[in-house]
Structures are given as structure tokens and as C-alpha cells.
C-alpha positions as CSV (number, residue, x, y, z in Angstrom):
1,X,0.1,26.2,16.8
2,X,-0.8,26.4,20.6
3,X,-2.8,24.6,22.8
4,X,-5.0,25.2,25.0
5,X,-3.9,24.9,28.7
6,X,-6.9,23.7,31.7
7,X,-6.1,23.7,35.3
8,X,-7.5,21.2,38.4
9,X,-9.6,18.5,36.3
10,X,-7.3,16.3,37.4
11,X,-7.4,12.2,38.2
12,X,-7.7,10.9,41.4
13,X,-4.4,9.4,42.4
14,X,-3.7,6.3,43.5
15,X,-1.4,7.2,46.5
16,X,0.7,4.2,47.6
17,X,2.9,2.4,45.5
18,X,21.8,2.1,15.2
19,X,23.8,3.6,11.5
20,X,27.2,2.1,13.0
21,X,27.7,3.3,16.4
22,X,31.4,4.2,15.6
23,X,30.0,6.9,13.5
24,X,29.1,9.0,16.4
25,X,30.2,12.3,16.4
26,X,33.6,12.9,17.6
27,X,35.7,10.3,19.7
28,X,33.3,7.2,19.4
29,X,34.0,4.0,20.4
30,X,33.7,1.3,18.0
31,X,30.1,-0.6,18.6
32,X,29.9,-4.4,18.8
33,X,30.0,-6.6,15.5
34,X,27.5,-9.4,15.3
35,X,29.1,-12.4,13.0
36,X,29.3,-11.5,9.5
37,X,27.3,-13.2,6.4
38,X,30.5,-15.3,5.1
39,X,33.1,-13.2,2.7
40,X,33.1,-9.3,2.2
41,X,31.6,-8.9,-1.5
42,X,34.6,-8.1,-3.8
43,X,32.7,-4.6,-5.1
44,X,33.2,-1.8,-3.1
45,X,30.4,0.0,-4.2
46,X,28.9,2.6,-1.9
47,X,25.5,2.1,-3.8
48,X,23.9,0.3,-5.5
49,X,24.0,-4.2,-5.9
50,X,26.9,-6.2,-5.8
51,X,25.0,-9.0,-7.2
52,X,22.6,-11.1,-5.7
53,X,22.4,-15.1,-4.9
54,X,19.2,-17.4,-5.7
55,X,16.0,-17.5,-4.4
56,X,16.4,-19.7,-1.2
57,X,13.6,-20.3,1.3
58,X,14.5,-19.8,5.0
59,X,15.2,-22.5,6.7
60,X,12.1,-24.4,8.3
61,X,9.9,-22.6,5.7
62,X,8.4,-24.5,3.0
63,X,10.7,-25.8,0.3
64,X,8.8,-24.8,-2.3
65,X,10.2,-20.9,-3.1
66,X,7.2,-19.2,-4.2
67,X,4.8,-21.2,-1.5
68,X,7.1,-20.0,1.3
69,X,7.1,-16.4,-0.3
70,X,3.4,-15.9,-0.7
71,X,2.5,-17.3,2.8
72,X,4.6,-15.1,4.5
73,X,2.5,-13.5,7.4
74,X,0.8,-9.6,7.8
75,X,3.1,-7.4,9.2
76,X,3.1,-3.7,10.4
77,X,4.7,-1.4,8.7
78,X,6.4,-0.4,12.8
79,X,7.7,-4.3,12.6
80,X,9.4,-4.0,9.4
81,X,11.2,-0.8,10.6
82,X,12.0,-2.8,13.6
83,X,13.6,-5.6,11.7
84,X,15.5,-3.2,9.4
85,X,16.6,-1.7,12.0
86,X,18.3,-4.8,13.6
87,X,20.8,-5.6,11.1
88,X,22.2,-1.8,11.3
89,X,25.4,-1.1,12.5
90,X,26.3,-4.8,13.4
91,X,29.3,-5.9,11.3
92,X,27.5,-7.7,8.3
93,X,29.2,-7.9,4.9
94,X,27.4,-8.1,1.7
95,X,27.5,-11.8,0.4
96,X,25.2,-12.8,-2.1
97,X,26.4,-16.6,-0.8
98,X,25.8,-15.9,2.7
99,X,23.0,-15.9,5.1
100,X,22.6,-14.3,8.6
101,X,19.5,-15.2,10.6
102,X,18.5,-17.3,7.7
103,X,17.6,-15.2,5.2
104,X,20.4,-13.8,2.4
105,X,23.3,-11.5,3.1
106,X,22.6,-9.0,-0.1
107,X,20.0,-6.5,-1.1
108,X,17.1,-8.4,-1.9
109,X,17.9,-10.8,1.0
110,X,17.4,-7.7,3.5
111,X,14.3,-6.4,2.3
112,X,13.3,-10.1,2.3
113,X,13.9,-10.3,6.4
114,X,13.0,-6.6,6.9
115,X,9.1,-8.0,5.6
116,X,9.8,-11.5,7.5
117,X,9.2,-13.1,3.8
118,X,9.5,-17.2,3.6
119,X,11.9,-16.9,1.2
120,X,14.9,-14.6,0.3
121,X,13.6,-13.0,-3.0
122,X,16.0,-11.1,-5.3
123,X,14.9,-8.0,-7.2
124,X,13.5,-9.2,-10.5
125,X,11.3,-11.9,-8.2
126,X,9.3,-9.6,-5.2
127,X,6.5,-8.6,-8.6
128,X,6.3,-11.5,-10.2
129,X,5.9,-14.1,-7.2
130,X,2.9,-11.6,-5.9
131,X,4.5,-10.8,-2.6
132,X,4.8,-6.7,-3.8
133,X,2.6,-4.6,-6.1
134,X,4.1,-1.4,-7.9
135,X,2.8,1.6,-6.2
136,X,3.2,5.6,-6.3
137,X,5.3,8.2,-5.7
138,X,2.4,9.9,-3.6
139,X,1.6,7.0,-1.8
140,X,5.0,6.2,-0.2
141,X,4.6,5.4,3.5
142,X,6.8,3.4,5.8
143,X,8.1,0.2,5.1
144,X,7.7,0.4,1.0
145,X,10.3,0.0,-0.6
146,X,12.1,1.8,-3.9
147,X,12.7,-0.9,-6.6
148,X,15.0,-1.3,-9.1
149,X,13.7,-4.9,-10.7
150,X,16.5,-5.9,-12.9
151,X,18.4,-9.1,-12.3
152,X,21.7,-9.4,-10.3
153,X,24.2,-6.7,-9.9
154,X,21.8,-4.6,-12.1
155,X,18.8,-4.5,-10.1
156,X,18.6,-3.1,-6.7
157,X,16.4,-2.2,-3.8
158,X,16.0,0.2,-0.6
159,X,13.0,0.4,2.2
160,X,11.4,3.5,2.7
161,X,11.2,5.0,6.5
162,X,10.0,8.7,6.1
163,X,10.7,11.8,4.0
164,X,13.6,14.1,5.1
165,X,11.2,17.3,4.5
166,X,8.1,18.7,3.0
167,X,10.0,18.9,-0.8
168,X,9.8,15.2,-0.9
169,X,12.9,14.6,-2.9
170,X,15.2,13.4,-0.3
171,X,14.2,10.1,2.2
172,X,15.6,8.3,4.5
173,X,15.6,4.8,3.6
174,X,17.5,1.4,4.7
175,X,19.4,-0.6,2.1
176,X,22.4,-3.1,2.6
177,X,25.1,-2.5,-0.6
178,X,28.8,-3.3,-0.7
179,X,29.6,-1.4,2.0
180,X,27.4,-2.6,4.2
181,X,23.9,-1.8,5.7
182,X,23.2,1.8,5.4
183,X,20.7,4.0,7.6
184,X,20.8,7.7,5.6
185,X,19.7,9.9,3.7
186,X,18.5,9.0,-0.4
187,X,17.9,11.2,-2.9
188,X,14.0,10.2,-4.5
189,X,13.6,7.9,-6.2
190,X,17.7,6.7,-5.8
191,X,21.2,7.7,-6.6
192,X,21.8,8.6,-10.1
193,X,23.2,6.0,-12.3
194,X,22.3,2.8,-10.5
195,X,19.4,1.9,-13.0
196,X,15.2,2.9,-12.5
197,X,13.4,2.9,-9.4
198,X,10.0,2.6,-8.6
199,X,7.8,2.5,-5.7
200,X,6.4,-1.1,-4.6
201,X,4.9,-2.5,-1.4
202,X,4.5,-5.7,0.1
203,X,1.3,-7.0,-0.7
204,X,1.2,-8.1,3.5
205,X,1.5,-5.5,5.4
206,X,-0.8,-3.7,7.4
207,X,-1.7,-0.8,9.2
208,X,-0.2,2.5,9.3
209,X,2.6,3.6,11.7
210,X,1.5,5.3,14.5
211,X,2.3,7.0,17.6
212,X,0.1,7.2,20.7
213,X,-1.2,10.8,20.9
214,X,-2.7,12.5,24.6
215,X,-3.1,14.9,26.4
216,X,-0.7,16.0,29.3
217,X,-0.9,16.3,32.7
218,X,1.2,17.2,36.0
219,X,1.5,15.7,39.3
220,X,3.6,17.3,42.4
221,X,4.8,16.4,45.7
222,X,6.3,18.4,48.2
223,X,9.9,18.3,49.6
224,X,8.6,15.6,52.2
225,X,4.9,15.5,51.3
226,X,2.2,13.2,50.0
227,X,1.4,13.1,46.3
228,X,-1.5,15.7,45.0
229,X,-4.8,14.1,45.2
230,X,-5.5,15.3,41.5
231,X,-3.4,15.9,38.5
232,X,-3.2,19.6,36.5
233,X,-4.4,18.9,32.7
234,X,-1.7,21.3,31.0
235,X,-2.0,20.3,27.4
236,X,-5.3,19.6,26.4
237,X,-4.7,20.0,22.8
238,X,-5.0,15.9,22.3
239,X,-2.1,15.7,20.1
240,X,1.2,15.3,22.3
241,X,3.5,12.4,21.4
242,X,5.7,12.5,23.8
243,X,7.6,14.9,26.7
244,X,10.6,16.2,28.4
245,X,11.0,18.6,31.0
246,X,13.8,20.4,33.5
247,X,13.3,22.7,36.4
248,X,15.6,25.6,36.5
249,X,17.4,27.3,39.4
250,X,15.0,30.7,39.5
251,X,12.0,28.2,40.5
252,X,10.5,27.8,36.9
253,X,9.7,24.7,35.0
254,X,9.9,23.9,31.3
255,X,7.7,21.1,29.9
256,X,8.4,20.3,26.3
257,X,5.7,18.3,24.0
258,X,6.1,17.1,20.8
259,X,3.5,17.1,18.4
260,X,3.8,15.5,14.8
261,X,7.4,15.9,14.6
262,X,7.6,19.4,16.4
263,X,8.8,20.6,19.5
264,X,6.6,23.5,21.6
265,X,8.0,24.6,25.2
266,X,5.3,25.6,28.2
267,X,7.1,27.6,31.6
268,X,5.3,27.3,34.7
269,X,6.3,30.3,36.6
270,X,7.8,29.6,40.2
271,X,4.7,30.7,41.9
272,X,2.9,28.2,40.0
273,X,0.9,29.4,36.9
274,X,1.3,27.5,33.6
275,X,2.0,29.7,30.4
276,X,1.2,28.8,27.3
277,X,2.9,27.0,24.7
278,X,5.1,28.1,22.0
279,X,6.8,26.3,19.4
280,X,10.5,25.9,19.0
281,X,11.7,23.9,16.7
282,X,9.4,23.1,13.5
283,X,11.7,20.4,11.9
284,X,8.3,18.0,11.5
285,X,10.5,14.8,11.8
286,X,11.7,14.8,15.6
287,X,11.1,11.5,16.8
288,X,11.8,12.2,20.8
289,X,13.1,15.3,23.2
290,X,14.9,15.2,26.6
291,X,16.3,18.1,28.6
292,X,18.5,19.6,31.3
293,X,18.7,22.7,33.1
294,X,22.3,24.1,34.1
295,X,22.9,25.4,37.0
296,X,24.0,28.6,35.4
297,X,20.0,28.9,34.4
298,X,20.7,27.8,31.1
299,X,18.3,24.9,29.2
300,X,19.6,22.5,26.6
301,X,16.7,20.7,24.6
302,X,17.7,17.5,22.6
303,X,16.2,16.5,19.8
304,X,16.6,13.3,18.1
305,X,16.2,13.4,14.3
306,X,16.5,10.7,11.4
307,X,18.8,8.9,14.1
308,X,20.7,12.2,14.9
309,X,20.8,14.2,18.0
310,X,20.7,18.1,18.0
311,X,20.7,20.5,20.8
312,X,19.1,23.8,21.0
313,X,19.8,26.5,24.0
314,X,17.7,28.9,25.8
315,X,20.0,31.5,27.8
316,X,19.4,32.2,31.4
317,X,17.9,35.5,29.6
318,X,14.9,33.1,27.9
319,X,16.7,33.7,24.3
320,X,16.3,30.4,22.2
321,X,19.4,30.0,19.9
322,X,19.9,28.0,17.1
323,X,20.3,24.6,17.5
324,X,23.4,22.4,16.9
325,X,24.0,18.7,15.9
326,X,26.0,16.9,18.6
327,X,25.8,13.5,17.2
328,X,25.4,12.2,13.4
329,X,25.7,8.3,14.5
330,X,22.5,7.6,12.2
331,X,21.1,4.9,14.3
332,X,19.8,6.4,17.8
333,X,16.4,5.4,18.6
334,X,16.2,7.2,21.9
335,X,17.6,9.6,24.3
336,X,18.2,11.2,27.4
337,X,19.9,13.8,29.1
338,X,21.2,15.6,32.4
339,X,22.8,18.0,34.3
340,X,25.6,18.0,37.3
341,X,26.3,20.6,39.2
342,X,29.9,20.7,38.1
343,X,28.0,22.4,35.1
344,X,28.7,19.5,32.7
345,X,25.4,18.5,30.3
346,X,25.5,14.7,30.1
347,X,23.1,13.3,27.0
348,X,23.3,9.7,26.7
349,X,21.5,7.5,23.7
350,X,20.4,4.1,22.7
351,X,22.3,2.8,19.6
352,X,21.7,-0.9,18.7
353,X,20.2,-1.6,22.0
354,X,23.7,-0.3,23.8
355,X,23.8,3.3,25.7
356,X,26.1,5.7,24.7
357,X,27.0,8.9,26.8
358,X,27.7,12.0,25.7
359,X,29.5,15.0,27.6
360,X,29.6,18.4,27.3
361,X,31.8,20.7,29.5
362,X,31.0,23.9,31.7
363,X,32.9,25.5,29.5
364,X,30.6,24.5,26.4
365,X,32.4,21.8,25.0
366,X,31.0,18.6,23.3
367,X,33.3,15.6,23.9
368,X,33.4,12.5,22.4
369,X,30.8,9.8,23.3
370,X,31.5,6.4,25.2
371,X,29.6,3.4,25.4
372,X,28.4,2.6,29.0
373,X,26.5,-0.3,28.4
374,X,27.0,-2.8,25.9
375,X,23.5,-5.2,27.0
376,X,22.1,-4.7,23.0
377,X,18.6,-5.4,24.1
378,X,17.6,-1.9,25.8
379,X,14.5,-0.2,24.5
380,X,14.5,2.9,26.6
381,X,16.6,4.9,29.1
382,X,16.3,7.7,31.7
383,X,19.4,9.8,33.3
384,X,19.0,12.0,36.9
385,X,21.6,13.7,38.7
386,X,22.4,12.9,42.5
387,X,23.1,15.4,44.7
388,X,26.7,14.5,45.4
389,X,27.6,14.5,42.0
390,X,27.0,11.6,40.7
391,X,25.0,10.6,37.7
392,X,22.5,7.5,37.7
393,X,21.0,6.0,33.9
394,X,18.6,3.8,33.8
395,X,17.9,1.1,31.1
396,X,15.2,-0.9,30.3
397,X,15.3,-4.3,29.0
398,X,12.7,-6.8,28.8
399,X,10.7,-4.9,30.9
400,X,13.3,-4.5,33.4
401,X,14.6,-2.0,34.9
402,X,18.6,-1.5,35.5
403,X,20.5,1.5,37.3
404,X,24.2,2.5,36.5
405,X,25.8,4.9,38.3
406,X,29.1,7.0,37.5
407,X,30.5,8.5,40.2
408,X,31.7,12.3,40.9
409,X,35.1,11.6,40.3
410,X,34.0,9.9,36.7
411,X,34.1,6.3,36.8
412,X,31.3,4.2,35.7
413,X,30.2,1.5,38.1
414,X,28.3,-1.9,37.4
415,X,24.4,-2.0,36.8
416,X,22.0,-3.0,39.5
417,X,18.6,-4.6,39.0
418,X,16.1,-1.8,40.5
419,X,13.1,-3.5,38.8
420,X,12.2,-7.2,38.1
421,X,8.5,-7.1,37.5
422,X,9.0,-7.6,33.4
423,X,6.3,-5.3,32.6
424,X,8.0,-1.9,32.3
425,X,7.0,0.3,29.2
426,X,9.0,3.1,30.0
427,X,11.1,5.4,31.9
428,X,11.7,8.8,33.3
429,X,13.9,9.9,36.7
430,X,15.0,13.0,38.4
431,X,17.2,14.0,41.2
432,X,16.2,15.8,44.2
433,X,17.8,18.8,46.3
434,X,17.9,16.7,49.4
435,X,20.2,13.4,47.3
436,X,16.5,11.5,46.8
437,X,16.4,9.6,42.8
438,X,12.8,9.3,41.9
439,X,12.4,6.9,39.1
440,X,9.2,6.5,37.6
441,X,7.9,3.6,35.1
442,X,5.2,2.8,33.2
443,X,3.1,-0.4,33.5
444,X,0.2,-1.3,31.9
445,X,-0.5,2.3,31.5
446,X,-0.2,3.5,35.2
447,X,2.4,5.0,37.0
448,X,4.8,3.6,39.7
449,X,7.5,5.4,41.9
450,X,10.6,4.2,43.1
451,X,13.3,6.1,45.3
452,X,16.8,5.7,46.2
453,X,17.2,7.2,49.1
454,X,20.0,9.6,49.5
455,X,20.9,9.3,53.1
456,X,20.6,5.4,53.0
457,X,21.6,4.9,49.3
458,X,18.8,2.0,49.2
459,X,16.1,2.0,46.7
460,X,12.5,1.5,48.1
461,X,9.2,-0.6,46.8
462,X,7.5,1.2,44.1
463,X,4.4,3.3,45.1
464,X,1.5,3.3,42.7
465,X,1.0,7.6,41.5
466,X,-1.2,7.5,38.9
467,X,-3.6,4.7,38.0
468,X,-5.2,6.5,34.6
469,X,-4.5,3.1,32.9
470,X,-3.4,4.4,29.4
471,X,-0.5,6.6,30.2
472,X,2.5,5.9,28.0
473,X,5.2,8.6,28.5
474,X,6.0,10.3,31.5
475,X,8.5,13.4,32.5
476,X,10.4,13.9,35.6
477,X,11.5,17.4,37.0
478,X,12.3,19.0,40.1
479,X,12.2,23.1,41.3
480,X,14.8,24.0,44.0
481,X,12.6,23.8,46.7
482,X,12.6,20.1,46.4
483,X,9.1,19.8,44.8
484,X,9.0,16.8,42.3
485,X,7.1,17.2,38.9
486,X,5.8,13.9,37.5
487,X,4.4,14.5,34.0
488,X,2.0,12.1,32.2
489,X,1.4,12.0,28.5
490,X,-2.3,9.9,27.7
């Protein structure tokens, strides 16, 4: 698949203004442990039930069980991943007889929260009290769930995210069992020998999960100039998800788009004419992409897949290898990555809301990855590399933007407010040749500016680029000559 590639019908510019974390591959640090649900259940079970505890309404819900069941509200099937999400990776036993957050500390008890139910159902209730309906196979789509509906330790039950592949006989699914709350791959319908299993949905839910789909376009500025007037459409195919892109030492540009879960890679030469796009990597469930360029002319591209993060090379020569998983953690929701001109790659990720960063050597070693911010509320992140060696991340939270910055020698330092307005959607930043961060952010779906300036090391106002009004990812890259690259995906 390719798309097609327009040039100068630009916009006018406004010119002016996680699975555990300790799982991670190799030396990981152990993540943060929320309180845990009372006593550890006594099975050790790696699937499965260890029992389950009564039907109990959540506290300030009505007393009546079934009342406060039926009347729970509609909810997206993107919420219910979101509240599955939030009891991975944070410490919580399985106790029938305990409750965290109000709702049960056992199988049924999660799916209960995961759907924001009244009531904490147990397996052999979610039919017969009318909050689910048996469903199919065919049907599956996120935030179903897989239903074993016998009673107690005998019945069991795991929430459907997305199929691993096109075979459809592997997904990955959430489910909380002895040993905890899992994020990982299940064989369809479940693990042999824990009983039958059956498709079923909650009766409530709504809507289908969805990304935002656009088109993509690219806005320079000079080393020292104003902003271009108009934006180049480079992607008109309609269908980009999101993007990533690096600028290389010989002058050229990579943007990378990903479209339904694929990854296709566009050059734009160093005298300036876009190429067009050719796929490389067809996995169908990438979820985001970042990149770096090396200053030996090599480019990593991340990919971030089922909570994992895999990295795929194209030499200096424009050879794509094979590409390489650099982190199983399980429960990454988003990621970043740059690199120093020590020629060490640096790919950092969000687990659990907390920001884990990952080296890799010029010699081509992966290290071990170290948790740099521990906050648990960040929602997205952006990296760039300063001119003097050091690296800046940036985190958002609660709209918010917040800059850490480790210095050449290594050490982290503390995190600085950059951003107070609240509104922030998301991020992207890049480093310039002359020590200049630009950090750009999404609000309300334009695009502001903000630099620290490398001669000062004070950050200015923001400047509004890019007023389209439904932009909601952007890319940041920079060419040796010190042109900046601000991409925009609506």
C-alpha cells in the first residue's frame, strides 16, 4: 500500500505563538505497588479462578445487587480498556474477600470495575442479572470478554483487547488470577483445562474503538527564520494514525506513518523532494512509532506492540534489517526515543503512568531500563537531544507539560513545569544544531511552539504554528542545517 504524496496546498499558518514494570527487559527496576486487596489468595495458580466472593454492590451504589448491576452506565469499549488497564502492574493480590477501589479483588470483581458495573458480579451472575449477552466468536471486539460461567473456583473470566494476528487463535486479553493481574497473550477461547469459554459482552457498552485517522502535513523554519506561510500535504492517503520522524546527517528526512497497525517510511531528499512511501513493518497491531537518527547515519524505528517495544534498523547504506524486541514489559502505552551524539540511542516509555528509559550503546548494546519518573499520571512523552549532550523528556500530565533533563555526564535532574495551561493533548520535541529545544504541543487541535534557548537555557512563551483546529499528533525533526520539521497528522 502507498499513498499518494501532494505538494504546496498547504494551510495558512498562524505565525506567533503497564504488565508489571519490573518485567522490562533486562535490568528493570521494580515499579511502584499500589495497596494490595487484603491477603494473597492461597492458590497459586497461573490461570484460571481461585474462587470468587459474593455479589457485593460498590459502595454508594444502590443496595439492592441486581438494581445496582443493571443501572450501571454506557461505556466505551476505549474506557473499559482504560480501566483494565489501571489495575496492571500495581501490586494487587487476588482475594475473593477483598476490595480495591470498591469493587472485588478476584476475577469477576475486575471485569466488574473494568465495565464500571454497580455491583461486583461473579461469573455464574454477569448472564443471568442481564448486564452481558452471549455473543460470537466472529464478533469479538474490544472490551468483550471470554466467559467461563460456572460458580466459584470453577468458573472464570478474561476481557478481550485485540487479536495477536490474522489466524485468530491467540488474543491478548486482561484477566486477574492467583498470580495477579495479567496483561498477555491467550490462546482462543482460553487455556486448556480451566473449564468452557464463551464469548459475552456487556449489554452497556457502546461504540467501537477508534483512532483518529488524517492526513499529514509538514511545516519548516529555517536556522533563524520565520515559520512557512503554508504547510506541504505529504500523505494524502486519509488514513495515518499517527507519526514519527528523524533527520539524518547526509541532509535527508524520514517521516514514518502508521496506518491500521502498519508502519510505511517516506525520505525527503536533502534538496527537498518527498519520495514516496513504502511499507516496513506489516505487523497490523503497532499501536505507536518513534525514531532516532545516529550520527553514524544509521535509523532506529520503534515500534510499540501488544505493550512491547521493538526496534528495526536501516543502515547508513538504506538496508532495513530485521527488527528486534528491546522490551517485553507488557504494559507500555507509549513511547519515545532519541539520539546523542556520543552515539548512544535513548528510547524511553510510559508504563503505569511512570517513564522508563532505555539505553542502548554506540557500540550496539541494549542496557537495562530505569525509571526516571515515578508521577503515575503521565499520558504521553516526547525526548530531544541538546547540543551539549544532554537529553531533555518531556511528560504530560493533566494537560501539563513537564521537562527533565539528564545531563552529559548521566545524571538525571528534577522536572520543571514548562507548561501550565492544562489543555495539552500531546507532545513531540527536537533538538537543534545551534543547542535550541523546540517543543511542540497540541491544544484544542492547533499547534503551539516553545523553545529553550540554548545560549540562555530559558524557555520562551509558546508561539501559535498551526491553527488547522483538528490536529492530533505531531512529529519533530531537524536536518543539519538547522532547519526544523514540524509534522502534523489531521
Amino acid at each position: 500500500m502507498s499513498f499518494t504524496m501532494f505538494k504546496h496546498r498547504g494551510r495558512a499558518a498562524a505565525v506567533g505563538m503497564a504488565v508489571v514494570a519490573a518485567s522490562l527487559l533486562g535490568a528493570a527496576q521494580t515499579a511502584g505497588a499500589a495497596p494490595a486487596g487484603g491477603v494473597s489468595a492461597a492458590a497459586d495458580a497461573d490461570h484460571g479462578s481461585s474462587g470468587q466472593g459474593p455479589v457485593t454492590p460498590v459502595a454508594g451504589s444502590a443496595s439492592d445487587s441486581r438494581v445496582a448491576a443493571v443501572a450501571s452506565p454506557a461505556i466505551t469499549r476505549d474506557e473499559v480498556i482504560r480501566r483494565a488497564k489501571s489495575w496492571v502492574g500495581i501490586g494487587l493480590d487476588y482475594n475473593q474477600s477483598g476490595y480495591y477501589q470498591g469493587w472485588r479483588t478476584d476475577c469477576s470483581g475486575y471485569v466488574s470495575m473494568a465495565w464500571n458495573l454497580g455491583s461486583s458480579l461473579t461469573t455464574n451472575t454477569f448472564i443471568p442479572e442481564d448486564v452481558a449477552e452471549w455473543s460470537t466468536k466472529d464478533s469479538l471486539k474490544t472490551g468483550d470478554v471470554l466467559l467461563n460461567e460456572a460458580s466459584g473456583s470453577s468458573g472464570h473470566v478474561a476481557l478481550f483487547d485485540s487479536w495477536t494476528d490474522s489466524t485468530h487463535t491467540e488474543y491478548m486479553g486482561y484477566e486477574f488470577t492467583g498470580s495477579g493481574v495479567h496483561y498477555r497473550p491467550i490462546p482462543y477461547p482460553y487455556f486448556s483445562g480451566y473449564g468452557t469459554f464463551k464469548p459475552a459482552r456487556l449489554k452497556s457498552i457502546v461504540g467501537e474503538t477508534s483512532r483518529p485517522a488524517g492526513r499529514v502535513w509538514d511545516r519548516s523554519r529555517p536556522d533563524g527564520g520565520p515559520w512557512d506561510a503554508t504547510a506541504d500535504l505529504i500523505d494524502a492517503g486519509g488514513a495515518v494514525n499517527a507519526v514519527s520522524a528523524a533527520g539524518l546527517p547526509n541532509g535527508t528526512m524520514h517521516v514514518q506513518a502508521l496506518v491500521n497497525g502498519e508502519i510505511w517510511d517516506r525520505t525527503r531528499a536533502a534538496g527537498g523532494a518527498w519520495g514516496a512511501s513504502s511499507k516496513i513493518d506489516a505487523n497490523g497491531n503497532i499501536s505507536d512509532v518513534a525514531s532516532a537518527a545516529l550520527p553514524d547515519g544509521t535509523l532506529h524505528v520503534q515500534a510499540l506492540v501488544n505493550g512491547e517495544i521493538w526496534d528495526r534498523t536501516r543502515a547508513a547504506n538504506g538496508t532495513w534489517g530485521n527488527s528486534t524486541k528491546i522490551d517485553a514489559g507488557g504494559a507500555i502505552t507509549d513511547i519515545a526515543s532519541t539520539a546523542l551524539a556520543d552515539g548512544t540511542l535513548h528510547v524511553q516509555a510510559v508504563v503505569n503512568g511512570e517513564i522508563w528509559n532505555r539505553t542502548r550503546s554506540a557500540g550496539g548494546t541494549w542496557g537495562g531500563s530505569s525509571r526516571i519518573d515515578a508521577g503515575g499520571a503521565i499520558t504521553d512523552l516526547s525526548s530531544a537531544a541538546g547540543a551539549d549532550g544532554t537529553l531533555h523528556v518531556q511528560a504530560l500530565v493533566n494537560g501539563e507539560i513537564w521537562d527533565r533533563s539528564r545531563a552529559a555526564s548521566g545524571a538525571w535532574g528534577g522536572a520543571t513545569k514548562i507548561d501550565g495551561g492544562g489543555a495539552v493533548k500531546q507532545l513531540s520535541s527536537v533538538g537543534l544544531p545551534n543547542g535550541d529545544i523546540h517543543v511542540q504541543a497540541v491544544v484544542n487541535g492547533d499547534v503551539w511552539d516553545r523553545v529553550l534557548k540554548g545560549t540562555t537555557g530559558n524557555w520562551s512563551v509558546s508561539s501559535l504554528i498551526d491553527d488547522n483546529g483538528a490536529i492530533f499528533d505531531t512529529y519533530a525533526a531537524a536536518t543539519p542545517n538547522g532547519t526544523l520539521h514540524v509534522g502534523t497528522n489531521a
